[in-house]
Biopython code that builds the backbone (N, CA, C, O; Angstrom):
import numpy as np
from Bio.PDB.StructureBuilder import StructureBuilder

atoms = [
    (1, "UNK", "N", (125.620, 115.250, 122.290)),
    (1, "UNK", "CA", (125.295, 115.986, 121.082)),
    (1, "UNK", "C", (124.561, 115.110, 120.062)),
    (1, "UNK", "O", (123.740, 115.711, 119.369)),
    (2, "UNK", "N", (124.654, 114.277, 119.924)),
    (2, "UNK", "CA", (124.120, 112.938, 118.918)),
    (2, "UNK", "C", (123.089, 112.689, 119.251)),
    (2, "UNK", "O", (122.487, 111.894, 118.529)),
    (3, "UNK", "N", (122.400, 113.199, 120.424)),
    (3, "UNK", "CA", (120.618, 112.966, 120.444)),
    (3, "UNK", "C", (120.245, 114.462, 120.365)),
    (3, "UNK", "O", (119.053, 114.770, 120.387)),
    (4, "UNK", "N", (121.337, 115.537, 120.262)),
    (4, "UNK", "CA", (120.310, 116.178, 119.333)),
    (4, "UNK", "C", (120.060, 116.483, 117.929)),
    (4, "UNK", "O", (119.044, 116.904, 117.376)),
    (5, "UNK", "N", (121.521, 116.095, 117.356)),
    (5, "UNK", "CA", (121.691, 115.894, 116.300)),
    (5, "UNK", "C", (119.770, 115.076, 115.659)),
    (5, "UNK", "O", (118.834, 115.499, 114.982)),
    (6, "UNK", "N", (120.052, 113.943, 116.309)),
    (6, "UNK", "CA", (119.051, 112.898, 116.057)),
    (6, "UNK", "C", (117.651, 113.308, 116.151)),
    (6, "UNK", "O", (116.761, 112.752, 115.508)),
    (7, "UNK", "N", (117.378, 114.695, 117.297)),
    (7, "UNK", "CA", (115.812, 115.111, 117.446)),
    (7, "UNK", "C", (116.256, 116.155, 115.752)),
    (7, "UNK", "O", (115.436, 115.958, 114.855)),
    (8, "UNK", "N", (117.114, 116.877, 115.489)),
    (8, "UNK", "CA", (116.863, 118.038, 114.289)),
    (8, "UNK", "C", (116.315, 116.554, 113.310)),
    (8, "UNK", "O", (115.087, 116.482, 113.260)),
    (9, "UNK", "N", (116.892, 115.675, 112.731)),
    (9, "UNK", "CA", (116.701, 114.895, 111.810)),
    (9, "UNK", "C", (115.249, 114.141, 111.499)),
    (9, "UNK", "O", (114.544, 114.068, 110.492)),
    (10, "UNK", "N", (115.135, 113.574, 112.956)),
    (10, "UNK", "CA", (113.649, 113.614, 112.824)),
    (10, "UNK", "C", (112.315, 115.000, 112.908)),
    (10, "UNK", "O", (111.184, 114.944, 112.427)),
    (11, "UNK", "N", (112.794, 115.870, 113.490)),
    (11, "UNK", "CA", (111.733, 116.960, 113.292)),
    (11, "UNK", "C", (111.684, 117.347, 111.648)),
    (11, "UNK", "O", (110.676, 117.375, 110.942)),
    (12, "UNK", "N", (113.009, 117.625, 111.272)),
    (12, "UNK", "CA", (113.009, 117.707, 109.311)),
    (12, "UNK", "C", (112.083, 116.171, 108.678)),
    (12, "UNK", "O", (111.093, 116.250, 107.951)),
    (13, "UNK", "N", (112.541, 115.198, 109.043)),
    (13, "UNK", "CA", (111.620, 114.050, 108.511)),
    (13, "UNK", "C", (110.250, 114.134, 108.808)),
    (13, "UNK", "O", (109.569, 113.374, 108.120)),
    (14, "UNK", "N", (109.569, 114.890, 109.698)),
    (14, "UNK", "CA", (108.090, 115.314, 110.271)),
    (14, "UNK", "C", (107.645, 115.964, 109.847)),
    (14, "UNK", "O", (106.428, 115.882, 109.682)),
    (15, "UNK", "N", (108.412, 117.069, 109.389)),
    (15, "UNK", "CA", (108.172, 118.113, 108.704)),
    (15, "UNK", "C", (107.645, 118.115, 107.552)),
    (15, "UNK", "O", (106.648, 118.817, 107.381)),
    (16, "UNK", "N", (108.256, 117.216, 106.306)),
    (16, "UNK", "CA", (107.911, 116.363, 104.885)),
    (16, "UNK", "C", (107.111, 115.363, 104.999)),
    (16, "UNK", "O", (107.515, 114.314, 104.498)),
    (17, "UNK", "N", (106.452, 115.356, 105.328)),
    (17, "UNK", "CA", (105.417, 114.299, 105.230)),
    (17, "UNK", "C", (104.541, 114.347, 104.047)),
    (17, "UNK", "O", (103.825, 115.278, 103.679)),
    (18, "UNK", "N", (104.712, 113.219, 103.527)),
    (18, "UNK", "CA", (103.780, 113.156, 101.937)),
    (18, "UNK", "C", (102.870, 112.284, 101.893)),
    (18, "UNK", "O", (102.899, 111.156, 102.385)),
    (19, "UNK", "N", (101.491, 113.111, 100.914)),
    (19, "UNK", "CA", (100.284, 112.610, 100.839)),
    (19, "UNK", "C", (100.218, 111.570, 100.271)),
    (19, "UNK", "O", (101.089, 111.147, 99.510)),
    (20, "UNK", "N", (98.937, 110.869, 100.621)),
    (20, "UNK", "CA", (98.716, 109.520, 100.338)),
    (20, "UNK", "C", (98.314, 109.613, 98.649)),
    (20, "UNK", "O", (97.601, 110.272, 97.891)),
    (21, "UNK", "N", (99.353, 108.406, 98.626)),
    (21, "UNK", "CA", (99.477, 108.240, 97.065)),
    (21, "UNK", "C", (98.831, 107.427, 96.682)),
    (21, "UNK", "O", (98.888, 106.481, 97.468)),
    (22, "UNK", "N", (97.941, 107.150, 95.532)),
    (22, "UNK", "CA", (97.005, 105.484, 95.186)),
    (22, "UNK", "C", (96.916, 105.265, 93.846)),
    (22, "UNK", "O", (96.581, 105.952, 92.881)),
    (23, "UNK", "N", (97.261, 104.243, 93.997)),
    (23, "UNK", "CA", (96.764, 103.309, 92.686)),
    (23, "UNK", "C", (95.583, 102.770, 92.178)),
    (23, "UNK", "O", (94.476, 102.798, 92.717)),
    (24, "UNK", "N", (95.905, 102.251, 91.051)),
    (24, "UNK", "CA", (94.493, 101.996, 90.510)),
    (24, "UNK", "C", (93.941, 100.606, 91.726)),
    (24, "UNK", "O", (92.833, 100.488, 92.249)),
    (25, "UNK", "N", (95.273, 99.629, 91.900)),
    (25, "UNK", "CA", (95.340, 98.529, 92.599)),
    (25, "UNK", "C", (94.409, 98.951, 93.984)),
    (25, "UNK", "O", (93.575, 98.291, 94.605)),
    (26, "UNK", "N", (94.905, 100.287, 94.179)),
    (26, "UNK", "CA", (94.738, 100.824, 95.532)),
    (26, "UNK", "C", (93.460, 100.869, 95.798)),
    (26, "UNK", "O", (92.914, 100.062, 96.551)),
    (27, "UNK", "N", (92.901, 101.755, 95.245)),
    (27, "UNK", "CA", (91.720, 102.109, 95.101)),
    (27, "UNK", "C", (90.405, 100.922, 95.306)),
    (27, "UNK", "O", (89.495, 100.801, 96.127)),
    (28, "UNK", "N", (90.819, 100.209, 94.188)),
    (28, "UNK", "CA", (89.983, 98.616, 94.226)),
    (28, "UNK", "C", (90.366, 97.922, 95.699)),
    (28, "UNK", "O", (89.394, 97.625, 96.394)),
    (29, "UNK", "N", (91.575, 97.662, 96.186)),
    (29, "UNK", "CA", (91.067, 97.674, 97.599)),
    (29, "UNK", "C", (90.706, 98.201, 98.587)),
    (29, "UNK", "O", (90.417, 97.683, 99.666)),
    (30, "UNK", "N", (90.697, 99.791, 98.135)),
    (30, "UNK", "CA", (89.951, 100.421, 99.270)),
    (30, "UNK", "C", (88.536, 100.513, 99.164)),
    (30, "UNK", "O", (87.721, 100.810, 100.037)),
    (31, "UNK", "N", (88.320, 100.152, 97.706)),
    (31, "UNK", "CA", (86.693, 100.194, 98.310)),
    (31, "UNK", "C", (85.876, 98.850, 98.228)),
    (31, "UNK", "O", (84.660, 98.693, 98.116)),
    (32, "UNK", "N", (86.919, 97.900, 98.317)),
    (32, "UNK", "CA", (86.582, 96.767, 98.972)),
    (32, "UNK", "C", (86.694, 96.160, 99.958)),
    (32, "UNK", "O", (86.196, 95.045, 100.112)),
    (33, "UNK", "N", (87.312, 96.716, 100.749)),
    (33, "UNK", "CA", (87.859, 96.700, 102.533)),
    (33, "UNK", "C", (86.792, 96.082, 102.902)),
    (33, "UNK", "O", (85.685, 96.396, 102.463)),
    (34, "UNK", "N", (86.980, 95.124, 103.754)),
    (34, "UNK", "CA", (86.093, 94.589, 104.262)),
    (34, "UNK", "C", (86.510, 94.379, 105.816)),
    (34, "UNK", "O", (85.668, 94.214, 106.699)),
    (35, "UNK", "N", (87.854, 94.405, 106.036)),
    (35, "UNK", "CA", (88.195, 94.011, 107.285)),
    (35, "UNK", "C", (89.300, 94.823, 107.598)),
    (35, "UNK", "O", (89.926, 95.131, 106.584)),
    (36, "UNK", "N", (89.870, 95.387, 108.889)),
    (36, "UNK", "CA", (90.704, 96.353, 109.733)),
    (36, "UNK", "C", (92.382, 95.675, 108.931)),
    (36, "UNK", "O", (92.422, 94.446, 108.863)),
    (37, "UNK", "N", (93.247, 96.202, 108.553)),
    (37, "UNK", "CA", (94.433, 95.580, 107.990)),
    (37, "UNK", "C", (95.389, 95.679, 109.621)),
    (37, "UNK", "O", (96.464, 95.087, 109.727)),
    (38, "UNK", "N", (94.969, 96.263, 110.449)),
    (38, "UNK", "CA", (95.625, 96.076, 111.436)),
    (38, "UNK", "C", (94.823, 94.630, 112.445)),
    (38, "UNK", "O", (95.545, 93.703, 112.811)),
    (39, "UNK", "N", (93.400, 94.639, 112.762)),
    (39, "UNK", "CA", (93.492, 94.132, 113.746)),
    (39, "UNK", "C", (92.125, 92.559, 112.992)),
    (39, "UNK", "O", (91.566, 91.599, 113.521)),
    (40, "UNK", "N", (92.163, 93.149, 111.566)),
    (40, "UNK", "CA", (91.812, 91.819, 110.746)),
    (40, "UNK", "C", (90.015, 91.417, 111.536)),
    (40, "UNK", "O", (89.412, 90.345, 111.580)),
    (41, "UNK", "N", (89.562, 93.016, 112.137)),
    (41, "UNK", "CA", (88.077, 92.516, 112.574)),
    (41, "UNK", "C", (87.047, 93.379, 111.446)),
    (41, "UNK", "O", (87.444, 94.177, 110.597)),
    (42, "UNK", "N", (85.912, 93.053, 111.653)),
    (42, "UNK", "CA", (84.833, 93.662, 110.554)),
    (42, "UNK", "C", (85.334, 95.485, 110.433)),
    (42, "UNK", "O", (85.819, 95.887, 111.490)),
    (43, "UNK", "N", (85.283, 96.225, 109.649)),
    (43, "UNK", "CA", (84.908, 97.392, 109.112)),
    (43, "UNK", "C", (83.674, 98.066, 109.061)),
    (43, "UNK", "O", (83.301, 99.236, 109.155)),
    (44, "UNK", "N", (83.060, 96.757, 108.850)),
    (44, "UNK", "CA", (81.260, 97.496, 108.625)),
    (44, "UNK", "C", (80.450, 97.572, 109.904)),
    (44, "UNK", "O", (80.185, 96.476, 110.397)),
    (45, "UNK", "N", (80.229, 98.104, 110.220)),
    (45, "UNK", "CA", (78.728, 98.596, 111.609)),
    (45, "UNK", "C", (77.829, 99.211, 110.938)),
    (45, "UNK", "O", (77.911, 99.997, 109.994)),
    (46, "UNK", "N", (76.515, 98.568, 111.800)),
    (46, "UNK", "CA", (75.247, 98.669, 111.370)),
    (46, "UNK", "C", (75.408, 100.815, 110.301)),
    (46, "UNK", "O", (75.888, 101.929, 110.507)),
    (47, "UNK", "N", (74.846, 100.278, 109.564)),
    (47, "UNK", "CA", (74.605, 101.678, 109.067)),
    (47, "UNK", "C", (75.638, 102.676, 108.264)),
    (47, "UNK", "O", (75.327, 103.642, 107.567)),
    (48, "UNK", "N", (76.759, 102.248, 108.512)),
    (48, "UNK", "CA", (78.129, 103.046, 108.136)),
    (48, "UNK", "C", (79.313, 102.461, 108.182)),
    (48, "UNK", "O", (79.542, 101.587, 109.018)),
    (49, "UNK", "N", (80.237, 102.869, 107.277)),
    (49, "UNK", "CA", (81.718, 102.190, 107.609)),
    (49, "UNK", "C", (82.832, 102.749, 108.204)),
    (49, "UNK", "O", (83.239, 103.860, 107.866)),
    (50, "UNK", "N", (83.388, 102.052, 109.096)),
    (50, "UNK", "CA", (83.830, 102.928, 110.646)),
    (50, "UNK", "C", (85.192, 102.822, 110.001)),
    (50, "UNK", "O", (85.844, 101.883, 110.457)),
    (51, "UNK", "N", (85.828, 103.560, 109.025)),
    (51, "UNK", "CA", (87.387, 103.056, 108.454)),
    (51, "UNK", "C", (88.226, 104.482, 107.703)),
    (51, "UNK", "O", (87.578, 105.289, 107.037)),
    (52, "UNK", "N", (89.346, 104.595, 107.868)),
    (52, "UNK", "CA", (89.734, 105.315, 106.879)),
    (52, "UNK", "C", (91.420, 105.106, 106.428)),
    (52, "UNK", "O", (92.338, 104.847, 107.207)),
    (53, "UNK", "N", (91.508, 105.281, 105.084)),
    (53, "UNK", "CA", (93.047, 104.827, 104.628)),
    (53, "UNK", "C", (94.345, 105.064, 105.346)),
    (53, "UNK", "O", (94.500, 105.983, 106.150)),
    (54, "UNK", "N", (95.416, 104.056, 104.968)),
    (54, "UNK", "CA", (96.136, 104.444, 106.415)),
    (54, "UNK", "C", (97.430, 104.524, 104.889)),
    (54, "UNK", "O", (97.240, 104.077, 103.758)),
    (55, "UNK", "N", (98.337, 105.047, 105.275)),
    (55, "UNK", "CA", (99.355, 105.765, 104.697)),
    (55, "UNK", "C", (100.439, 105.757, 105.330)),
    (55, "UNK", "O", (100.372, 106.061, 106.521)),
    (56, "UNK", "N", (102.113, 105.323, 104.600)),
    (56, "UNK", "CA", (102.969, 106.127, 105.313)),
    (56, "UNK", "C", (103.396, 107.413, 104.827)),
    (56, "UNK", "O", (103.577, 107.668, 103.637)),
    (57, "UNK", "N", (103.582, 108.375, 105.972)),
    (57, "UNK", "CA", (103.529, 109.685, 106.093)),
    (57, "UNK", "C", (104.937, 109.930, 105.144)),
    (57, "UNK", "O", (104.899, 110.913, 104.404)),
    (58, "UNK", "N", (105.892, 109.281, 105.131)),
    (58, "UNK", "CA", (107.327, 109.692, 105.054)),
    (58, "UNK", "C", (107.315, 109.269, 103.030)),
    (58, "UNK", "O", (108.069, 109.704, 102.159)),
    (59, "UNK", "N", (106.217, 108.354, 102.921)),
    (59, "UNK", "CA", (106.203, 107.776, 101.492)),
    (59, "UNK", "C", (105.396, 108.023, 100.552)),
    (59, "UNK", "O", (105.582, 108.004, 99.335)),
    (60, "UNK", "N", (104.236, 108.322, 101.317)),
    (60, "UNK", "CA", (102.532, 108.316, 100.588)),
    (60, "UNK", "C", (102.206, 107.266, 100.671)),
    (60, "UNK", "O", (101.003, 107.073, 100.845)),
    (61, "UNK", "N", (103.223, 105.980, 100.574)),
    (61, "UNK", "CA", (101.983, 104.727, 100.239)),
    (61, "UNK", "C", (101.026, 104.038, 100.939)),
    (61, "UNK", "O", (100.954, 104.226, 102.154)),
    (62, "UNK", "N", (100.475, 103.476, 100.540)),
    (62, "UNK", "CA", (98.618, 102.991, 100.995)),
    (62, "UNK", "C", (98.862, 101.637, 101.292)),
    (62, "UNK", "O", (99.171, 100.711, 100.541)),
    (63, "UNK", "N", (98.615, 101.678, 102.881)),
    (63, "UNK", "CA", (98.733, 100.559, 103.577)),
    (63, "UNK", "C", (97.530, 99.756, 103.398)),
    (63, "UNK", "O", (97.674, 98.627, 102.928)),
    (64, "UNK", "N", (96.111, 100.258, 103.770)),
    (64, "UNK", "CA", (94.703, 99.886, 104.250)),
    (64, "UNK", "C", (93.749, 100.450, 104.631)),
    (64, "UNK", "O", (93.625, 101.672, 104.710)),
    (65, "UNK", "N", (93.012, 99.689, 104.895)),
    (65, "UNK", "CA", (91.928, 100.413, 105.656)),
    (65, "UNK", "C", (91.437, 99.752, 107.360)),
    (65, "UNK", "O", (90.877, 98.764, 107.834)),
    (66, "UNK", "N", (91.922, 100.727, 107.711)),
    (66, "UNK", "CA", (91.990, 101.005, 109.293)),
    (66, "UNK", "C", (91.069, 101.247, 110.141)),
    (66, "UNK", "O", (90.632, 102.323, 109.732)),
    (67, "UNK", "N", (90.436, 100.955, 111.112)),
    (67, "UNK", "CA", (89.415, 101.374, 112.054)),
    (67, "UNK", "C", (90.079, 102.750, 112.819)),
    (67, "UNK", "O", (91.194, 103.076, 112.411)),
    (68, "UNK", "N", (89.587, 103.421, 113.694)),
    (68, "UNK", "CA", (90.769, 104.887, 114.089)),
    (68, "UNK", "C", (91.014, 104.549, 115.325)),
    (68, "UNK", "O", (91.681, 105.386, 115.935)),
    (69, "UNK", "N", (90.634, 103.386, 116.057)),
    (69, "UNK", "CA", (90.553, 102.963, 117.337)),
    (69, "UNK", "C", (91.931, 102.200, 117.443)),
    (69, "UNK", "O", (92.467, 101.985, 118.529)),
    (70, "UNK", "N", (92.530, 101.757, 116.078)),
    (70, "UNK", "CA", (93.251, 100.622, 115.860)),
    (70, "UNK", "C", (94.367, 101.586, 115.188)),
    (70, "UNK", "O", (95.542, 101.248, 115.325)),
    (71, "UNK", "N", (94.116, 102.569, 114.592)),
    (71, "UNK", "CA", (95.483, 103.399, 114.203)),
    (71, "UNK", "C", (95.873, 103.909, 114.977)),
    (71, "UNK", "O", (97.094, 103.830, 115.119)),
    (72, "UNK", "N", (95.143, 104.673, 115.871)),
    (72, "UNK", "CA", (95.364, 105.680, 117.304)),
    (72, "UNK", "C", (95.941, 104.852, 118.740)),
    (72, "UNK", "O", (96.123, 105.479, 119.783)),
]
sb = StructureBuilder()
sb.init_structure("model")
sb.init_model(0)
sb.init_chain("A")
sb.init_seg("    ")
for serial, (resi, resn, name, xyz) in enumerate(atoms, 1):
    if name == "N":
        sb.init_residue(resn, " ", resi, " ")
    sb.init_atom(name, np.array(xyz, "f"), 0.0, 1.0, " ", f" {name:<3s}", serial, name[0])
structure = sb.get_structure()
């Protein structure tokens, strides 16, 4: 019974998921990203920037800026 207990608890925690929240702090490093906060390689390719903010779902708060190759 305690793993299903454990799937209701997390499906309710999935369920609430809250938007990404930012700061002023935030902001200034997001649009200064220069490098993946996960895998610490370039962001920029020729022509465009291959990145988008990464968040926890359960908090809002603003981790980085992420490549989607490297969040996924």
């Amino acid at each position: 019974m305690s793993v299903l207990n454990d799937e209701k608890l997390m499906r309710a925690e999935l369920a609430d998921k809250k938007l990404l929240e930012m700061t002023s702090g935030d902001w200034r490093q997001y649009n200064s990203a220069m490098e993946c906060h996960i895998c610490n390689e370039s962001l920029l390719k020729p022509e465009f920037r291959d990145s988008f903010a990464v968040h926890d779902p359960n908090t809002g708060e603003y981790y980085g800026q992420s490549h989607k190759r490297c969040y996924y």
